[in-house]
Kinemage of the C-alpha trace (Angstrom):
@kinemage 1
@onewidth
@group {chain A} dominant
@subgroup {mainchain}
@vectorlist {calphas} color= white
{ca unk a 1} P 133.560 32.517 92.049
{ca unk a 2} L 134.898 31.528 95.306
{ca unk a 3} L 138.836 32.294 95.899
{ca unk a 4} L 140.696 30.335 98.912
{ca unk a 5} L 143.441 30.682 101.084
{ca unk a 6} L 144.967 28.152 103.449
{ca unk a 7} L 147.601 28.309 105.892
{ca unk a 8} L 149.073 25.515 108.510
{ca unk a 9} L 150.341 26.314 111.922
{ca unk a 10} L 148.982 27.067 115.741
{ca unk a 11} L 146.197 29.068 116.357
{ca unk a 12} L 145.635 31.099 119.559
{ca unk a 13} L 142.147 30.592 120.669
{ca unk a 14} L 139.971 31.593 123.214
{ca unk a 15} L 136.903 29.895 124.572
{ca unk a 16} L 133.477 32.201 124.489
{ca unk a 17} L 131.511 31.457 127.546
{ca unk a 18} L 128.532 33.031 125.726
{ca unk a 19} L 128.675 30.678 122.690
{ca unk a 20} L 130.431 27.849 124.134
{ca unk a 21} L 133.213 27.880 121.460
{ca unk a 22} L 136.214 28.996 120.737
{ca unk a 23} L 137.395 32.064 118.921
{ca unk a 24} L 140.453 31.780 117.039
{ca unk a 25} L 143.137 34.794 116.173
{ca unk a 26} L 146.576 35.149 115.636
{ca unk a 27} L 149.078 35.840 113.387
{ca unk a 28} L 147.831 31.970 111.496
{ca unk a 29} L 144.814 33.093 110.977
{ca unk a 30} L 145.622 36.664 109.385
{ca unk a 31} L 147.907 34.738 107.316
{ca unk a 32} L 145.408 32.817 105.630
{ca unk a 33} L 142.746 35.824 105.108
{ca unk a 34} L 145.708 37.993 103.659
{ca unk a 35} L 146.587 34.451 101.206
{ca unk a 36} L 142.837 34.216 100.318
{ca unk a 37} L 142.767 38.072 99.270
{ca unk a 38} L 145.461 38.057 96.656
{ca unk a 39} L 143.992 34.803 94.905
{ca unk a 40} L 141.240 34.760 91.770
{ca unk a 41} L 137.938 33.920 92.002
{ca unk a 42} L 137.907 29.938 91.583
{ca unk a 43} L 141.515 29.704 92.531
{ca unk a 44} L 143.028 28.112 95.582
{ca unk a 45} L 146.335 29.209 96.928
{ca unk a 46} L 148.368 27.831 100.385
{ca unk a 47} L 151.365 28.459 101.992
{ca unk a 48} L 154.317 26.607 101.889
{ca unk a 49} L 153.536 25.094 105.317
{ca unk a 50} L 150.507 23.772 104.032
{ca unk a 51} L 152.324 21.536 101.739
{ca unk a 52} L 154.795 20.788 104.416
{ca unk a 53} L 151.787 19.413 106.275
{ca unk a 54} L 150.111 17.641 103.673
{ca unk a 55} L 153.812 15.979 102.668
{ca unk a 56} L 153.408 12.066 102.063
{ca unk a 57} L 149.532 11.971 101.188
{ca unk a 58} L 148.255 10.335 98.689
{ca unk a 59} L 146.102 13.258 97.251
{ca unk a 60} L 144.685 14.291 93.986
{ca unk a 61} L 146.405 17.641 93.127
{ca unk a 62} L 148.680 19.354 91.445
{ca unk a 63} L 150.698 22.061 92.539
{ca unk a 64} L 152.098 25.667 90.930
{ca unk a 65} L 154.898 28.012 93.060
{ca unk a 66} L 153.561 31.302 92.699
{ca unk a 67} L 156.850 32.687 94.532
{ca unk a 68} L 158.084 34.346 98.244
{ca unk a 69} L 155.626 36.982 98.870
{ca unk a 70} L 155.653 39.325 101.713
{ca unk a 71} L 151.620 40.034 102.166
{ca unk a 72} L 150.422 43.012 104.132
{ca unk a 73} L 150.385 43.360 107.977
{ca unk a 74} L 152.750 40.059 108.243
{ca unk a 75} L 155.745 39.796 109.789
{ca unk a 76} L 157.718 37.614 107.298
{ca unk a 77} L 157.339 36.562 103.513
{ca unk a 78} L 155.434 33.161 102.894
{ca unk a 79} L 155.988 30.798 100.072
{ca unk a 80} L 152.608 30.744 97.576
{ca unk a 81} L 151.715 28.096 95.509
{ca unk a 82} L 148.388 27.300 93.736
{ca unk a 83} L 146.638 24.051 93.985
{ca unk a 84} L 144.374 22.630 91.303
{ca unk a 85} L 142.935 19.226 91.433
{ca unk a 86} L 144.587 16.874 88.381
{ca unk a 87} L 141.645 17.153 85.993
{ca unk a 88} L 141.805 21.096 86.512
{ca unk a 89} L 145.349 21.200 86.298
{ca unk a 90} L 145.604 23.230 82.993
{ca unk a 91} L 143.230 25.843 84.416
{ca unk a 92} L 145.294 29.354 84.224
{ca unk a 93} L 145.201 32.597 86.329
{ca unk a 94} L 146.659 35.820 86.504
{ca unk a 95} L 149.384 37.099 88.602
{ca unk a 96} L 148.454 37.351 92.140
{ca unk a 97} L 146.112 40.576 93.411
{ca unk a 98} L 148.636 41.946 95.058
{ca unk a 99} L 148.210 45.904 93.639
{ca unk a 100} L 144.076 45.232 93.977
{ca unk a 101} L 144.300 43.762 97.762
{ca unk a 102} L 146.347 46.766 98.566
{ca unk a 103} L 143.589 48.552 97.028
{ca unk a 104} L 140.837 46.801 98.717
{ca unk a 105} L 142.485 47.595 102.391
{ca unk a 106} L 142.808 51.264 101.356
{ca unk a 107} L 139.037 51.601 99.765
{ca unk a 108} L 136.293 53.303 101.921
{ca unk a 109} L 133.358 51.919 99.642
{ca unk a 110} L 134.828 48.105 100.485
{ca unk a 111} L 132.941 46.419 103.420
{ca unk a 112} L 134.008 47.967 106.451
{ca unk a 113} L 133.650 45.015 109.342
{ca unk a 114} L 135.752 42.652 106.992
{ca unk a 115} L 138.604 45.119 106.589
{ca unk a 116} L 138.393 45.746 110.296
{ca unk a 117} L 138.756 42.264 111.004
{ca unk a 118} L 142.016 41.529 109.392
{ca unk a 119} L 143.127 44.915 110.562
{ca unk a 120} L 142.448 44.038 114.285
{ca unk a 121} L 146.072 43.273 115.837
{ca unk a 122} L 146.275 39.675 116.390
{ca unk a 123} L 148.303 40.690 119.882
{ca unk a 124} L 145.471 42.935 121.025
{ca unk a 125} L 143.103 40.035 122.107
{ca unk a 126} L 145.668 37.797 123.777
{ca unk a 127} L 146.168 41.337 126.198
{ca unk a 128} L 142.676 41.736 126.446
{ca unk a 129} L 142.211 37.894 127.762
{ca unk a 130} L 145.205 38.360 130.639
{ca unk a 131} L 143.721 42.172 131.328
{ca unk a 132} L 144.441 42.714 134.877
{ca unk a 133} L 140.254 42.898 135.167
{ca unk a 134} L 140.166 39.760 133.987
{ca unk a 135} L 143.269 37.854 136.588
{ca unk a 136} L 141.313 40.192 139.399
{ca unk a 137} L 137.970 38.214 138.514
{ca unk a 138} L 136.444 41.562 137.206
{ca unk a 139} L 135.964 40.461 133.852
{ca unk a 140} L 135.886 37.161 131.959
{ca unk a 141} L 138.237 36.553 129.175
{ca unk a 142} L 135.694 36.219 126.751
{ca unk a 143} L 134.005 39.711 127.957
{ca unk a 144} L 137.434 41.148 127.954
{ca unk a 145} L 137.740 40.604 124.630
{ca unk a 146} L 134.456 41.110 123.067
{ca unk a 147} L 134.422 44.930 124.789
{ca unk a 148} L 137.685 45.664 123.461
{ca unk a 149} L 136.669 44.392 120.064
{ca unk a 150} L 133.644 46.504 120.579
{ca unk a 151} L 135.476 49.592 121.171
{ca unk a 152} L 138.318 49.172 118.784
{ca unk a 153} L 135.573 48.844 115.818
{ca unk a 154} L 133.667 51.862 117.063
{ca unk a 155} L 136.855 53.619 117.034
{ca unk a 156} L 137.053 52.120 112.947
{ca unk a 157} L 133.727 53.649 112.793
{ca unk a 158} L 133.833 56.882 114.065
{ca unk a 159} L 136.835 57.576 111.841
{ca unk a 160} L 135.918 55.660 108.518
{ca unk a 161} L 134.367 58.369 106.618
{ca unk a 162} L 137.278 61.125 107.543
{ca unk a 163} L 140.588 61.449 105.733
{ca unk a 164} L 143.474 64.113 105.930
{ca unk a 165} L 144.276 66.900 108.329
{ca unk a 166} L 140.778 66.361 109.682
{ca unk a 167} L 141.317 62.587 110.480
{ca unk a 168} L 144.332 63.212 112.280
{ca unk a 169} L 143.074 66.365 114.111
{ca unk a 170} L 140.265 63.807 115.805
{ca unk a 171} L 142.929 61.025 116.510
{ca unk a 172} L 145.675 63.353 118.103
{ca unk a 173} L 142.215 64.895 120.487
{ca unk a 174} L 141.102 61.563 121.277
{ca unk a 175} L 144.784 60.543 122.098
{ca unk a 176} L 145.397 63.766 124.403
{ca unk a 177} L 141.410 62.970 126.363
{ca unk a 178} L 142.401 59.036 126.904
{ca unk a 179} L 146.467 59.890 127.797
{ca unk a 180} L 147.564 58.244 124.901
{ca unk a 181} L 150.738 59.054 123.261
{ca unk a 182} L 150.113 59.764 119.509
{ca unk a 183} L 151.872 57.399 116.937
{ca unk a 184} L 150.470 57.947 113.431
{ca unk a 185} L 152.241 55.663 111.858
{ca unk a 186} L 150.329 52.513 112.933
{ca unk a 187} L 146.701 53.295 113.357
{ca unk a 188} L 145.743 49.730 114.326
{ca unk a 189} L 148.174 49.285 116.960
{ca unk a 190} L 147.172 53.053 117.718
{ca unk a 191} L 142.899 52.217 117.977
{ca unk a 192} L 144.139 48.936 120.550
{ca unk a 193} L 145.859 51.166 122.809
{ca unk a 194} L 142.845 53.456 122.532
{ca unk a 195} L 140.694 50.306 123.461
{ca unk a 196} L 142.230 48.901 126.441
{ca unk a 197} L 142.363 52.535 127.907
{ca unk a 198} L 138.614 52.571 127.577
{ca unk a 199} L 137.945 49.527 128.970
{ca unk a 200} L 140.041 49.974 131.642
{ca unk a 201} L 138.007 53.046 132.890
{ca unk a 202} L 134.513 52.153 132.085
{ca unk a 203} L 134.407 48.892 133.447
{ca unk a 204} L 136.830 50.049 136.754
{ca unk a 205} L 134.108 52.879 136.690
{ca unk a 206} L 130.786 50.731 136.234
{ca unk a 207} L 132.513 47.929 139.113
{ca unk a 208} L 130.879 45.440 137.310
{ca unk a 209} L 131.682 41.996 137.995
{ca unk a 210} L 132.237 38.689 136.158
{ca unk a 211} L 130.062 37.264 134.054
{ca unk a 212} L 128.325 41.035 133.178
{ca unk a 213} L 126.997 40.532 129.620
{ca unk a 214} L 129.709 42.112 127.463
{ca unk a 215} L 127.536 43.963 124.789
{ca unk a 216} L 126.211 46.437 127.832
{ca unk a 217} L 129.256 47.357 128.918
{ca unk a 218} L 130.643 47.837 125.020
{ca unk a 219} L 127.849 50.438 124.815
{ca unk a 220} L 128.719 52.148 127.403
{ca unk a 221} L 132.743 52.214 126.585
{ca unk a 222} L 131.571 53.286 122.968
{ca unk a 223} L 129.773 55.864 124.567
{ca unk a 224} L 132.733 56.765 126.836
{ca unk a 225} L 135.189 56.590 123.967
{ca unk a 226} L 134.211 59.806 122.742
{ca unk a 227} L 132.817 61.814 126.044
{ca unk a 228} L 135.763 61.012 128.223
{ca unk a 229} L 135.337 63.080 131.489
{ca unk a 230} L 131.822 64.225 130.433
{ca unk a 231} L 133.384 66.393 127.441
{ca unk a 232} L 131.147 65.555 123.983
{ca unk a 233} L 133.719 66.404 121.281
{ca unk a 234} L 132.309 63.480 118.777
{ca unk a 235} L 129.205 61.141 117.869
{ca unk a 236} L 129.470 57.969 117.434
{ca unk a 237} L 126.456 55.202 117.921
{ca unk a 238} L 127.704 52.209 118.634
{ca unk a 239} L 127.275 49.231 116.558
C-alpha cells in the first residue's frame, strides 16, 4: 500500500534547460520525503503547516496529532498529524517508523539512488547554480547542477559497498588527492565538497563552454574523481 507525506512551504527550484522544467530541492522538499518515510502503507501523514494552509476549507477529513517529531537530516522538529478521509476515520495504525526509517537510511540492501536522493544536501545545488563557472558563462545552471549531482552519486557509489577502517581509509585518500579537509562526521556535506572540487577542475580543465551537454562532462569528472593528477587509486564506472 501506498504511504504519503505532505509538507507546505517554498520550494527552491531551478529551471532545466534540457527538459524545460523545473527541478525542485530544498529543505521543503526533504521534509516531506523524510514525513512520507515514517508513515504506514495506506496512511497519510502532513505537517503542521499543511493544516495551517488548508485552515478554513471546507474538506472531507479528519485529523489525528501524531506529536513534535524531530525527523532525520532536518533542522527543526515538525508537528505530525494523520489525515483520514471521514468514512475512513476509524482506520488505525501503528506508531510512526521512526526506528525502521532509521533503519532504511542505514541499510546497504535498500535502493541506493532513493537514499542518495534525500541524502543529497539541499544547500549543495543552490552553490552549484551560482558556481563561479556558471556567473562566468562557463556553465549553465542546470549543467552545474546535474554534473555535481553526477559526481556526488558516483562518489555514493564508489563507497556503498565499503564499511569500517577501509571506508574511511578511501575517504581520508580521496580528501588528501582533491585538497579537501577531512570531516567524518558528515559524509554528505563531506561527498558535496568533494563534488564542487571536481567540477571545478574538470570543467576549468576541459574549457568547455555553455550549453556543453552535462552528462559528457559528468563522465569525465566521475572519471577524474578517482584519477586526480593521472594517479588510479580506485574504479568507479560512472552511472
Amino acid at each position: 500500500r501506498v504511504r504519503v507525506g505532505v509538507h507546505y512551504g517554498t520550494a527552491q527550484a531551478i529551471f532545466d534547460e534540457v527538459t524545460r522544467g523545473y527541478d525542485y530541492y530544498g529543505t521543503v522538499v526533504n521534509a516531506a520525503s523524510r514525513i512520507e518515510s515514517v508513515a504506514h502503507g495506506g496512511q497519510v501523514v502532513v505537517s503542521e503547516a499543511v493544516l495551517n494552509a488548508l485552515a478554513g476549507a471546507d474538506l472531507d477529513y479528519t485529523s489525528v496529532s501524531l506529536g513534535v517529531q524531530q525527523l532525520r537530516g532536518l533542522p527543526a522538529p515538525l508537528t505530525l498529524v494523520q489525515l483520514s478521509p471521514e468514512r475512513f476515520q476509524e482506520r488505525q495504525f501503528p506508531p510512526l517508523r521512526l526506528d525502521k526509517a532509521e533503519e532504511d537510511d542505514e541499510d546497504p540492501s535498500d535502493d541506493n539512488a532513493s537514499r542518495a536522493s534525500e541524502d543529497y544536501p539541499a544547500a549543495l545545488q543552490q552553490k552549484a547554480a551560482t558556481h563561479a563557472l556558471v556567473r562566468n558563462g562557463t556553465l549553465s545552471a542546470a549543467a552545474a547542477v546535474n554534473l555535481v549531482q553526477e559526481v556526488f552519486y558516483s562518489i555514493q557509489a564508489l563507497l556503498c559497498m565499503v564499511k569500517g577502517d577501509m571506508r574511511k581509509k578511501m575517504l581520508k585518500d580521496l580528501c588528501k588527492q582533491w585538497h579537501i579537509q577531512v570531516s567524518l562526521d558528515n559524509e554528505p556535506k563531506l561527498f558535496g565538497r568533494l563534488a564542487m572540487q571536481v567540477m571545478s577542475s574538470v570543467v576549468t580543465l576541459s574549457g568547455r563552454a555553455a550549453g556543453s551537454r552535462p552528462n559528457s562532462v559528468a563522465s569525465r569528472a566521475s572519471r577524474a574523481l578517482v584519477t586526480p593528477r593521472g594517479k588510479k587509486k580506485y574504479q568507479v564506472t560512472p552511472q
